[in-house]
C-alpha positions as CSV (number, residue, x, y, z in Angstrom):
1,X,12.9,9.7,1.5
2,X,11.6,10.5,5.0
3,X,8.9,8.1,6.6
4,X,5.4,10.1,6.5
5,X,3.4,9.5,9.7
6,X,0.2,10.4,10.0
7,X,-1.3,11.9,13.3
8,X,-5.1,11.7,14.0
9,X,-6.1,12.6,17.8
10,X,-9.1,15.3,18.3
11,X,-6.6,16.9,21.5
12,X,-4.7,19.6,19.2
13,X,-2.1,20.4,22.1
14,X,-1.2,16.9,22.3
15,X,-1.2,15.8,19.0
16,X,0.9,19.3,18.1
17,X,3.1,18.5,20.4
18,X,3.5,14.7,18.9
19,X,4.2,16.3,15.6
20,X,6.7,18.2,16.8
21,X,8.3,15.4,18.3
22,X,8.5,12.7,15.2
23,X,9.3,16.2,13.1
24,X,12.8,16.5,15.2
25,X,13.0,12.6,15.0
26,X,13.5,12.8,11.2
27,X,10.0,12.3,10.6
28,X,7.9,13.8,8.4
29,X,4.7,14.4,10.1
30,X,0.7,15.3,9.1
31,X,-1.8,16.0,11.5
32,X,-5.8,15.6,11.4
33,X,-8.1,16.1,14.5
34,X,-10.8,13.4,13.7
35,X,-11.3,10.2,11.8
36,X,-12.7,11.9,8.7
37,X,-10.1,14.3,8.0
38,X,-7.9,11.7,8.4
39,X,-9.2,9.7,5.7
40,X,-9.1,13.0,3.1
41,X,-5.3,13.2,4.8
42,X,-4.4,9.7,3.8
43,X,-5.7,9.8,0.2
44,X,-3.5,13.0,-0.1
45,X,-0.4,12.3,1.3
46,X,-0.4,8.4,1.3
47,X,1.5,8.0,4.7
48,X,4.2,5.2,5.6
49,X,2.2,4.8,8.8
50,X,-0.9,6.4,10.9
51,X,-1.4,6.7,14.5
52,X,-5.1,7.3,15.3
53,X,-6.7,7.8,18.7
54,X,-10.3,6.2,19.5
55,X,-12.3,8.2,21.3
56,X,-12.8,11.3,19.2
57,X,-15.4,13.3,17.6
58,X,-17.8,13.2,14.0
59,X,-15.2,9.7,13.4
60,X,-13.9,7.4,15.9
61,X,-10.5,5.6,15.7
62,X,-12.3,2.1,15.2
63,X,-14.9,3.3,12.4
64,X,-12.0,4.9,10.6
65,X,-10.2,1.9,10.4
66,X,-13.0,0.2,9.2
67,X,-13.2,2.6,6.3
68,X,-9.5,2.8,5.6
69,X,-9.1,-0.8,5.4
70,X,-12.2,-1.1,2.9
71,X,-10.7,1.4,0.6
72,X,-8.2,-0.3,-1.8
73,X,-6.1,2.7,-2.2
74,X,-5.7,3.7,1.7
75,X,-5.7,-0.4,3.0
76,X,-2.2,-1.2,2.5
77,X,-1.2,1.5,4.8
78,X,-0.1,-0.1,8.6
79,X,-1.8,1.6,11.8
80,X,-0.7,2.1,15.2
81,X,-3.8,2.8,17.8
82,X,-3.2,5.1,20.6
83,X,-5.8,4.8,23.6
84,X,-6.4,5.5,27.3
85,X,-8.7,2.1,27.3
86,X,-6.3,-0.4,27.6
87,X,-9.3,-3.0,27.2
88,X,-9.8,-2.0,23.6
89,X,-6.0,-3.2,22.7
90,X,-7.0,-6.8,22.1
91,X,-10.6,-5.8,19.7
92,X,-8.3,-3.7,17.7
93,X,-4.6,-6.1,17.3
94,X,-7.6,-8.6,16.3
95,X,-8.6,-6.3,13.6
96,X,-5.3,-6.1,12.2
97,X,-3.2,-2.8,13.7
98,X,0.3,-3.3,14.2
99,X,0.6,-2.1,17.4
100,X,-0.7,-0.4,20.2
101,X,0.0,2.9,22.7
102,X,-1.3,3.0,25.9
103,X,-2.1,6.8,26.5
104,X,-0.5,8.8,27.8
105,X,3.0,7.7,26.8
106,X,5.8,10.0,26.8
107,X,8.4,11.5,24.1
108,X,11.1,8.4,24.3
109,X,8.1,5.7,24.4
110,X,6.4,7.0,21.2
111,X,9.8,7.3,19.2
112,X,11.1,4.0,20.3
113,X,7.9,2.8,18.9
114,X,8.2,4.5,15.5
115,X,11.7,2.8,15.5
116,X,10.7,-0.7,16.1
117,X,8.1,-0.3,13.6
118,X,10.1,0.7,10.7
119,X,13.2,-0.8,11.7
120,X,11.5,-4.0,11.2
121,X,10.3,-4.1,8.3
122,X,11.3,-6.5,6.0
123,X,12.2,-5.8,2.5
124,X,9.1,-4.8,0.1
125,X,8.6,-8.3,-1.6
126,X,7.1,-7.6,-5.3
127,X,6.3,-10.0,-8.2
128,X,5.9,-8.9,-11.5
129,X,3.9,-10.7,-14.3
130,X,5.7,-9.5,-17.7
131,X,5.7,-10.6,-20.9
132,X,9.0,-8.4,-21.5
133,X,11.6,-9.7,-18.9
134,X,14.6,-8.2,-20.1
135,X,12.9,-4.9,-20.6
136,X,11.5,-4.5,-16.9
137,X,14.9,-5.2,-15.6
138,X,16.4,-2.8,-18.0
139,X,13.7,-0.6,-15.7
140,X,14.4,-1.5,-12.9
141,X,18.3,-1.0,-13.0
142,X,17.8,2.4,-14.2
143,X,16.3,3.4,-11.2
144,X,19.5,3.2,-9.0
145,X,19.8,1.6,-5.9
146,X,15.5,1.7,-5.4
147,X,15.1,-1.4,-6.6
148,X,18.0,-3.0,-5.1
149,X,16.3,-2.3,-1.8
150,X,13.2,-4.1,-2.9
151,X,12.4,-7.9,-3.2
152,X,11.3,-8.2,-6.5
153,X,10.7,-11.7,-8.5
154,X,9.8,-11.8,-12.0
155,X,8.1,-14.4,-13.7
156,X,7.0,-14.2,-17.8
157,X,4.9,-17.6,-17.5
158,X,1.3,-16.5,-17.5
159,X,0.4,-20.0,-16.0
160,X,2.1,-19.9,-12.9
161,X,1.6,-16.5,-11.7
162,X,-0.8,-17.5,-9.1
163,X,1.2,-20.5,-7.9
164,X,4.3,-18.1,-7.7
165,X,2.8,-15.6,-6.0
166,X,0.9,-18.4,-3.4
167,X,4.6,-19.1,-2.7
168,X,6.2,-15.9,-2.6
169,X,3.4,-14.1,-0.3
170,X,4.5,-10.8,-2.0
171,X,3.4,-7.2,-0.8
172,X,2.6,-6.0,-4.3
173,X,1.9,-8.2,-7.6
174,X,2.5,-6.1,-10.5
175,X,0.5,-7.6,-13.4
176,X,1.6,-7.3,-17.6
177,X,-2.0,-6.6,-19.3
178,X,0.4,-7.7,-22.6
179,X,1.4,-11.0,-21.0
180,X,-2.4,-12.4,-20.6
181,X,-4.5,-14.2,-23.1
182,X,-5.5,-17.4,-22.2
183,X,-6.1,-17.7,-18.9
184,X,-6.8,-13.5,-19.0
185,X,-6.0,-10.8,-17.1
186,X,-9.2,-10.5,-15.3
187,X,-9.2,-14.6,-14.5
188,X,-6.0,-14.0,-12.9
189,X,-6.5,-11.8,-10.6
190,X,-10.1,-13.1,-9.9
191,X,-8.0,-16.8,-9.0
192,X,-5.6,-14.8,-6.7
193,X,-7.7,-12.8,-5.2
194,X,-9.6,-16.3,-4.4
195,X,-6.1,-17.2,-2.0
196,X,-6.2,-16.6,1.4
197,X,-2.8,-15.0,1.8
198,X,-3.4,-12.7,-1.3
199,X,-7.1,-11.4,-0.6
200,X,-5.4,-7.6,0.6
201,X,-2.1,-7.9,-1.8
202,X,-2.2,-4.7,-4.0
203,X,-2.7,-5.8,-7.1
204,X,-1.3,-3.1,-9.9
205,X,-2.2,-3.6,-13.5
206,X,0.3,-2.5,-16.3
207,X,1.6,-2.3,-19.6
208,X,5.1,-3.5,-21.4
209,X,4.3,-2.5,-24.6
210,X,3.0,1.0,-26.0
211,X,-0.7,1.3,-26.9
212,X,-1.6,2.4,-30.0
213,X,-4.1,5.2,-29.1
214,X,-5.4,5.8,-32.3
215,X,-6.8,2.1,-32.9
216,X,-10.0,3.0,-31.7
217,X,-10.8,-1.1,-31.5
218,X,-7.4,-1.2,-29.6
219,X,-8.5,1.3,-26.8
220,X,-11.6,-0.2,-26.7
221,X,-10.1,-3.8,-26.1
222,X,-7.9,-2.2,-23.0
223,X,-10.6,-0.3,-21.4
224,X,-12.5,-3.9,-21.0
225,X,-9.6,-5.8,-20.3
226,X,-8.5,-3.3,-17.4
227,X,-12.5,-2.9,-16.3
228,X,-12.8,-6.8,-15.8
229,X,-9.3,-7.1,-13.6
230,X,-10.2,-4.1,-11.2
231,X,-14.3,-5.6,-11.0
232,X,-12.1,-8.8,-10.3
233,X,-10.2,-7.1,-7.8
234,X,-7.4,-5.6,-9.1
235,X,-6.2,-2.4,-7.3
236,X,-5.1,-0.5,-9.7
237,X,-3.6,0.6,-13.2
238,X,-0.4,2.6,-13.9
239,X,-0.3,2.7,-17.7
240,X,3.0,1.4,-18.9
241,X,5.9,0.7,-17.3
242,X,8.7,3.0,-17.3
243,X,11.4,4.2,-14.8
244,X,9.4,7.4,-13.7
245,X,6.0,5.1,-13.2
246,X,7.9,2.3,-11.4
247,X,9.6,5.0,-8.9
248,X,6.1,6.4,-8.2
249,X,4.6,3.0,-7.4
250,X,7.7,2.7,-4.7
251,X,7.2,6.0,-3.3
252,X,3.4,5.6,-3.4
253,X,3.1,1.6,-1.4
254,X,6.8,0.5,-0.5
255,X,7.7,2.8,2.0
């Protein structure tokens, strides 16, 4: 699966040209010109990775990462700022971006960059909450050699999910709505969204077990169960848990 960058830079013949570049490099490459079509570009394509210029037009570089990194769908994704003011470098590695360009930067600069970046990245750590153990991992190994590349704990102990995950410091926590009754769903993720190191985990919600639709007291139950995690802070809910909704989620946050 190739890496999707995303380009934002309001100089069309430059950022054309970039595209062109990381295109060749195996890349595969979107552009927007400004930091508002970026943001409708990220919630379409979901990229691995944006590079964003400051100083442009109708949305700045440094408001749009404001707004990405308050929207729970778009914050996981990593940013890389590109400037000609060197003296904004420190605000905006303060703010959180993973690295910096100093404009302008040639051909073998910017793809040595890309490298580093994703050659360094660790393996996707994940830790799943389910009551069904043996059946996630029946999942899981149906999906080939995708989850082999991932980190993934499992845990069916509804009473030490938080301390796991305190300890683990995954990128995703995957929660069982089924595994949850006393302490809840929604009490769990309201007590790990409470730890420092987990306050921007993703936080997915999901099902082992089917629903029966047609209990109308059922649906009811679910629909307030999921409603109280994601007020709670919970990013998320996939429905249940199959191979085709697990390979989604990877292709969607692990990169």
């Amino acid at each position: 699966m190739s890496k999707k960058i995303l380009l934002i830079d309001d100089e069309r013949e430059v950022v054309q040209i970039m595209r062109k570049q990381i295109q060749t490099a195996g890349y595969e490459a979107h552009v927007a010109y400004n930091g508002e079509e970026g943001l409708k570009a990220a919630q379409r394509i979901h990229p691995h990775l944006i590079l964003t210029d400051i100083a442009m037009p109708v949305m700045d570089g440094i408001v749009f990462y404001y707004e990405l990194k308050n929207r729970q769908d778009l914050s996981h994704i990593p940013v890389i700022v590109a400037s000609a003011y060197g003296t904004t470098e420190a605000k905006m590695r303060d703010l959180g971006v993973k690295d910096f360009l100093i404009k302008p930067f040639d051909k073998d600069t910017l793809l040595a960059k890309l490298g580093s970046f994703f050659d360094g990245q660790k393996a996707y750590r994940i830790l799943i909450g389910t009551k069904m153990v043996y059946l996630t991992k029946s999942i899981l190994d149906e999906t080939g050699d995708v989850a082999q590349k991932l980190d993934i704990q499992m845990t069916n102990d509804a009473r030490t999910v938080v301390h796991e995950a305190v300890c683990l410091k995954p990128d995703m926590i995957i929660l069982d709505l089924d595994l949850f009754i006393a302490p809840s769903a929604g009490e769990i993720v309201a007590q790990l969204r409470q730890q420092p190191d987990l306050k921007e985990t993703k936080i997915l919600l999901m099902r082992s077990m089917m629903v029966d639709l047609t209990a109308s007291g059922q649906l009811i139950n679910n629909q307030m169960d999921i409603a109280r995690c994601l007020d709670n802070g919970a990013s998320h809910y996939v429905g249940y848990l199959n191979r085709d909704a697990f390979l989604s989620i990877v292709q969607e946050y692990c990169g």
